[in-house]
N, C-alpha and C positions, 0 to 999 in steps of 0.2 A: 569261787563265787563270781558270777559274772555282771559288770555293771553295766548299764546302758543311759546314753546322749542321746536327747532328741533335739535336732534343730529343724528349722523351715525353709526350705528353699527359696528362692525367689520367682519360681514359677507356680507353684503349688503349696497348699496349705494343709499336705497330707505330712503329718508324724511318722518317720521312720526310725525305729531303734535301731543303736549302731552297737553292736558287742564289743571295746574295750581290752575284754580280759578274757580269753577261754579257750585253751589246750588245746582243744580239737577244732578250734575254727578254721577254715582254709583259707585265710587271708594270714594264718600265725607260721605258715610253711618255713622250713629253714630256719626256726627255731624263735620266730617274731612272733609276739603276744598280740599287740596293735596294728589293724590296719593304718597305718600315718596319714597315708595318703588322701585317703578317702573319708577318714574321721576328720583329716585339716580341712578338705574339699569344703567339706556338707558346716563346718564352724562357721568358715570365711562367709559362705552363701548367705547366712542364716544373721549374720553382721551385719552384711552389706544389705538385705534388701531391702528392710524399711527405708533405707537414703536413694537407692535405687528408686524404689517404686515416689517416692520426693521428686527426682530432679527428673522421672519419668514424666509426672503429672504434670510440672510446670513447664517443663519443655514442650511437651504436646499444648498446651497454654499458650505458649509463645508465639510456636508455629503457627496456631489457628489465627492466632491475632497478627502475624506478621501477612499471613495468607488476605485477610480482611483488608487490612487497610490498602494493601495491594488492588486488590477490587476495586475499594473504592477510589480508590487514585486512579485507576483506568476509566472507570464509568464514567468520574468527573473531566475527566480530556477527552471521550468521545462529547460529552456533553458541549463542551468548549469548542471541539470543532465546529459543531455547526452553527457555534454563535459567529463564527468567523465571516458567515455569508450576509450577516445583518447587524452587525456590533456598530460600523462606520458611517455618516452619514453616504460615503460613494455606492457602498451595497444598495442604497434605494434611489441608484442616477442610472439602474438598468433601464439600456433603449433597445428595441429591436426597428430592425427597417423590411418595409414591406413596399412590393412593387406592386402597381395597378397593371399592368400586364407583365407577366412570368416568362411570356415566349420572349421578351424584348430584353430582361434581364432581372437578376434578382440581387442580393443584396445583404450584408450582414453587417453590424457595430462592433467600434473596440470603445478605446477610450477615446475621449478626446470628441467624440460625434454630441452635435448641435440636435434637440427637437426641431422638426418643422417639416415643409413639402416642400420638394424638386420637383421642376418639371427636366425630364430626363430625353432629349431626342438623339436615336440611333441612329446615321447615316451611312455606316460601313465599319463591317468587325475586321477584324485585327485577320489576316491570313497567311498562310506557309507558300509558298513557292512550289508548283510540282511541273516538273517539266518534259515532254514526249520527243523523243529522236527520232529523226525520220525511218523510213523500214529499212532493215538488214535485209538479208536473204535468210537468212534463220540463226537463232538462238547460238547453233554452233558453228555458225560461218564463222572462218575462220580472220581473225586482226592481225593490223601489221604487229611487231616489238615497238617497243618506246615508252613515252612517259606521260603524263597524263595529274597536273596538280589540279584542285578540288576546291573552290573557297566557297564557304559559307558565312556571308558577313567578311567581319578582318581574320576568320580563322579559314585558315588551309593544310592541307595534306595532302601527300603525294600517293599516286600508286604507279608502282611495274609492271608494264604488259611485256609478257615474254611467252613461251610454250608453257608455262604450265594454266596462264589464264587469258591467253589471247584469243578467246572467243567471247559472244557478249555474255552468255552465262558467266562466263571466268572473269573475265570483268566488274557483274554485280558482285559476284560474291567477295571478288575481293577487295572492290570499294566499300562494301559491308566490313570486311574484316579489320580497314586498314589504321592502323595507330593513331590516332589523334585527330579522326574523323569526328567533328563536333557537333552532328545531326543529320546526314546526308543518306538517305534509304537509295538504294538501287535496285529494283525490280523488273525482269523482262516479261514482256507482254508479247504475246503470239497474233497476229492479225491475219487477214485474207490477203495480206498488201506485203507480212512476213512478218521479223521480229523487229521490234521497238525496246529501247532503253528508259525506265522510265525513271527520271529522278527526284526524289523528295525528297525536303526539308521539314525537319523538325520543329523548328524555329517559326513563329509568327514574327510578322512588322514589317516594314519596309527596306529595313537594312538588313536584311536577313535572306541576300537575294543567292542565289546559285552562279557561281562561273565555272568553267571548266576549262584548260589549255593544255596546251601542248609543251612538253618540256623538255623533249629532247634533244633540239634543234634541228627537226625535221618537219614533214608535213602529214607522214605516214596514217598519224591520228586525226587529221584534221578536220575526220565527219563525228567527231564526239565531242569539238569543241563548241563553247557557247559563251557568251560573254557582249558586254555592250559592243553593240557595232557588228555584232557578228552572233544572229539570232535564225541563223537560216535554220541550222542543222536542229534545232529543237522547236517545238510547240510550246507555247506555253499553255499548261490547261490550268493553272491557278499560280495569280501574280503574289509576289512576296508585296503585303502592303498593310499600313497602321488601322487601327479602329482610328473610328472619326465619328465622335460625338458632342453634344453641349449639355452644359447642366446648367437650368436656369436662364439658358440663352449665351452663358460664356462655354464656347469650343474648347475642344483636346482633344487631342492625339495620343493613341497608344500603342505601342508594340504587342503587347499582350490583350488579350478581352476581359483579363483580369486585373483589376485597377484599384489601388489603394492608395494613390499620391493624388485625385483628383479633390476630392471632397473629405476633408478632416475628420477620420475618427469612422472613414465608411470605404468598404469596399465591394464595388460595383463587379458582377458579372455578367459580362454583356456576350448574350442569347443571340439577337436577331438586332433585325431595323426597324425606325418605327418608320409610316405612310398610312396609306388604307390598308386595311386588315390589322395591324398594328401589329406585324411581325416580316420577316424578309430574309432572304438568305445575305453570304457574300459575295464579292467580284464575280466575274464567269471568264473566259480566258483571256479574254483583252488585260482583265486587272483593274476592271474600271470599280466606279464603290456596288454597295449593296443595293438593294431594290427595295423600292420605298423613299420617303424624304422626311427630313424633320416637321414637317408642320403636321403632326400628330405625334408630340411628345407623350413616354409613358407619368408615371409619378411617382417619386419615391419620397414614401414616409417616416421620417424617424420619429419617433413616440417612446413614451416610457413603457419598459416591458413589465408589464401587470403581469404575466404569469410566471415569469422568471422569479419576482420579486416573490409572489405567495408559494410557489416552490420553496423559495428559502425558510420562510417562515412555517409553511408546513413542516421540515425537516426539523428545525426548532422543535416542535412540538413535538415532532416524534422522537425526538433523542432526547425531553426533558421527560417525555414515560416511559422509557428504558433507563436513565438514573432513577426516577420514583423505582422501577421494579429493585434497582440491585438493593438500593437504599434499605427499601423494604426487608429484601433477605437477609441483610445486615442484622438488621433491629427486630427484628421477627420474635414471633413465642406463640407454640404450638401447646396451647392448653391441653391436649387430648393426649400427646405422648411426653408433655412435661421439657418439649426439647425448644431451647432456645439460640438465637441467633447470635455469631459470633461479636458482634457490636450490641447488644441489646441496653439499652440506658448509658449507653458512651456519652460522655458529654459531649467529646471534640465530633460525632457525627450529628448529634443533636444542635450542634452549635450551626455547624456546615447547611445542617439540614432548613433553618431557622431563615439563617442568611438567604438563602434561597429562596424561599416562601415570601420573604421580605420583598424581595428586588420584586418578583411575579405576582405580587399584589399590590404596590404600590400605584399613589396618582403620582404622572409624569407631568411634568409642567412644559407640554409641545406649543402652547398659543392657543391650544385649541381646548374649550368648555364640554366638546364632543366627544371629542376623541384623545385623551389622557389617561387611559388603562387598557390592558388587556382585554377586556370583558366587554372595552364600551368597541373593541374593533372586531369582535367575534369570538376571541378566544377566552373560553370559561374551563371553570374547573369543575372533575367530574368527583363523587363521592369517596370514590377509592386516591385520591390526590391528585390523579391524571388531569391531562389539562386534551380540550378537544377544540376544534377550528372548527369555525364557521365560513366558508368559504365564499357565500354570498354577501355576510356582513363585511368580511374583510377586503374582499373586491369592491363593495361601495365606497367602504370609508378611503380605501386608495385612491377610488378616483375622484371623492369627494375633496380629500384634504390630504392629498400626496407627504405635501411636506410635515404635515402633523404625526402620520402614520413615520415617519422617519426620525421624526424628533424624540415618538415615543421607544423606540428600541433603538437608536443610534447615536440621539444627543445627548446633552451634558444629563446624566442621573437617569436616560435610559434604561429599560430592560436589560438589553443584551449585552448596553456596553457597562453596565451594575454588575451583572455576572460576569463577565469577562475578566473584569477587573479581580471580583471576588475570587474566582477559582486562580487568577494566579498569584493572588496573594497566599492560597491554602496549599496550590502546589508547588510555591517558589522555595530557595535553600532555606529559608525562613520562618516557613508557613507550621501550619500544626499537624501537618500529614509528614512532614519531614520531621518534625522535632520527634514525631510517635516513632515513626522510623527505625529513627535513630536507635532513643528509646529502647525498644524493640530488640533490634540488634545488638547492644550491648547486653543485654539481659543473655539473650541466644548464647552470645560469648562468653557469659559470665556462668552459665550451665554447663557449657563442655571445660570450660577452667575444673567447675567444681567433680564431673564426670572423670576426668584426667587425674583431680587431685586423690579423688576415692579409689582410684584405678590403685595409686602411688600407695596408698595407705594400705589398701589388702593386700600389695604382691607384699607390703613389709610387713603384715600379721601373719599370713602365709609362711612368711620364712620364719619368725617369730614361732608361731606354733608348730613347726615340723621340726625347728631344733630343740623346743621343751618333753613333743611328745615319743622323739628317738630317744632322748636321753631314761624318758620313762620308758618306752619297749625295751631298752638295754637293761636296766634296773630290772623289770617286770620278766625280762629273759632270764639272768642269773637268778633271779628268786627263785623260778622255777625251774630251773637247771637243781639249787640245791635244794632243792625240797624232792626233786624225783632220788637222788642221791640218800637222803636221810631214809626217804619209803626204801629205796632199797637195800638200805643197812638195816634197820630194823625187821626185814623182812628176814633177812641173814641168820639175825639171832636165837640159840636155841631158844626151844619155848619152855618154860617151864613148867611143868603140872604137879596139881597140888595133890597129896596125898590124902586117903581119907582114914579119918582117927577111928 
């Protein structure tokens, strides 16, 4: 008679009969009654999967929720960055500087720069030294050997004329090439007259002037040299010489056209000259100044930058409706397909959530009866949570009441600096997005312990049941070992037949 087991796998919840006991089965080959193997298999399966399908659920549980709060601890730091451009009251001491003529020079703020107007007069920019050698006979006429040092300012370099550059091509190129050349261009120029050496300077200023000598202790090079006292052999077509300007009427001098030691907190780029026209070039080859005179100064304005400052607070607003959206997906529930969000009635997001609403609707106490909320400076809220700027209310009240507009997101119980404060107390080692965390993580841990321990428990029923049901296939073997023995003794025996009376 044959018995049959049914267990349920842990993928499927289809009933399979397993045969036990039966002669002709093909898993009884070689004289085995029981499949062992396979009947242990399908026992163990059928044990384990309700715990399984357990530590399945809550693991996928965990996950989701470890996934969430990760979200949200992201949203909330992008959010925070951009409190960063308006938390302080220095965020709303943004100045920009503007020049009343552009050709004369223009102008940009760091720290440190004062409100107010400069009168700005240009009298000569800052210029590089270029210098023309009288004619060659040509390009490849040929030079004496010898040496030839290079200063530019207190830096100098040597070059080698010999055959392999002793023409004036061979010359440029290898004052161009030569080691520790600190800004000195050599270029030849072809004329009606022949070839000319021409050489530039990198360098603006005065001290930044070109010499050139002889250093072999000969004379051989003597038409390449140039140096005070000794200006035959060159033209000059533009003198090495400082910008020369005043601000306010007090003078300076610069090396550069670029100037950020003059005026505190501002740096000046000076364009042209001022005069009639209100622009000018540099020196011409004497080296004298630029054309034009100071008595038509340009103006330079430092002002608080109004658009700089609503840039920031626009971004505010745009990153506090991108946390409202994650927020949202968080806490979400989708009446239609029953499907809800993985934070849905969390308290520690509702709490977060609260805090927040808090700071963004509060009155701030700036000085000001006008301007002490969000809403009274343009920025309202729209039906869906979002918050939207009004860009012309908020340009008024700036320039109405700067410093109220600063006190409202900057000082003491501010906006920005409320939230500020808030999110890193939520994201600090401390906060309740960490302690969930945590939380979290131990749970994760505490699921693969329990994964691990069930693992431990089946390999020991496994062994458990393959050595109770060998001992039964060996038992269930000899049975049927002597029971086919008995059929064939009996089969053996004469028959007996009965007689009839």
């Amino acid at each position: 008679m044959a018995t049959a087991i049914t267990s349920t796998s842990n993928s499927t919840s289809t009933s399979t009969p397993v045969s036990i006991a039966s002669s002709s089965s093909a898993a009884a080959a070689g004289g085995s009654v029981i499949n062992v193997s396979s009947l242990v298999s399908q026992l163990v399966a059928a044990t384990r999967a309700p715990q399984d399908a357990l530590i399945s659920s809550q693991t996928q549980t965990v996950t989701t929720q470890i996934s969430a709060v990760g979200t949200l601890k992201g949203a909330l730091s992008t959010f925070q960055s951009a409190l960063a451009a308006i938390d302080t009251p220095s965020s709303f001491n943004a100045l920009s500087a503007t020049s009343s003529n552009s050709s004369v020079f223009s102008a940009s703020t760091s720290t440190g720069a004062v409100p107010g107007s400069y009168s700005v007069a240009v009298s000569q920019l800052a210029q590089a030294q270029q210098l023309v050698s009288t004619a060659f006979t040509g390009a490849a006429a040929t030079l004496a050997n010898g040496s030839l040092q290079l200063s530019l300012g207190t830096a100098r370099f040597s070059v080698q004329v010999d055959s392999t550059d002793n023409t004036l091509t061979g010359l440029a190129a290898a004052i161009n090439a030569a080691p520790g050349n600190p800004g000195i261009t050599a270029t030849v120029i072809n004329g009606t007259d022949g070839a000319h050496l021409l050489l530039s300077s990198s360098l603006t200023g005065a001290a930044n002037s070109i010499q050139v000598a002889e250093t072999d202790g000969g004379t051989a090079l003597a038409a390449l040299t140039y140096g005070s006292g000794n200006t035959a052999n060159y033209t000059q077509d533009a003198a090495a010489q400082d910008a020369q300007f005043s601000i306010s009427g007090i003078p300076y001098t610069s090396a550069s056209n670029t100037v950020s030691d003059a005026l505190n907190g501002v740096t000046l780029t000076l364009l042209g000259t001022t005069g009639t026209g209100g622009s000018g070039s540099g020196g011409g080859s004497s080296g004298g100044s630029g054309t034009g005179s100071s008595s038509a100064p340009a103006t330079l304005t430092i002002s608080a930058d109004g658009a700089t400052i609503q840039n920031n607070v626009s971004a505010f607003v745009k990153a506090y409706n991108t946390l409202v959206g994650s927020i949202s997906s968080l806490n979400s529930y989708d009446s239609t397909s029953g499907t809800a969000g993985p934070m849905l009635g969390d308290a520690m997001l509702s709490g977060i959530q609260n805090g927040i609403r808090s700071a963004l609707y509060s009155v701030v106490n700036t000085g000001s009866s006008t301007y002490n909320s969000l809403a009274s400076v343009g920025i309202t809220t729209n039906s869906d949570g979002t918050l939207k700027l009004n860009s012309s209310t908020f340009a008024a009240a700036l320039s109405s009441s700067p410093g109220a507009v600063s006190a409202l997101f900057s000082g003491t119980g501010g906006v920005a600096a409320t939230l500020n404060t808030q999110i890193t107390d939520e994201l600090g080692a401390g906060g309740a997005i960490a302690s969930r965390s945590q939380t979290l993580i131990k749970q994760e841990n505490g699921l693969t312990q329990q994964t691990d321990q069930l693992n431990a428990q089946m390999s020991a029923l496994t062994a458990s049941l393959t050595r109770q049901y060998s001992q039964l296939n060996a038992l269930l073997s000899s049975l049927q070992t002597t029971s086919a023995y008995l059929t064939q003794q009996f089969a053996a025996l004469p028959q007996v037949q009965s007689s009839k009376g």
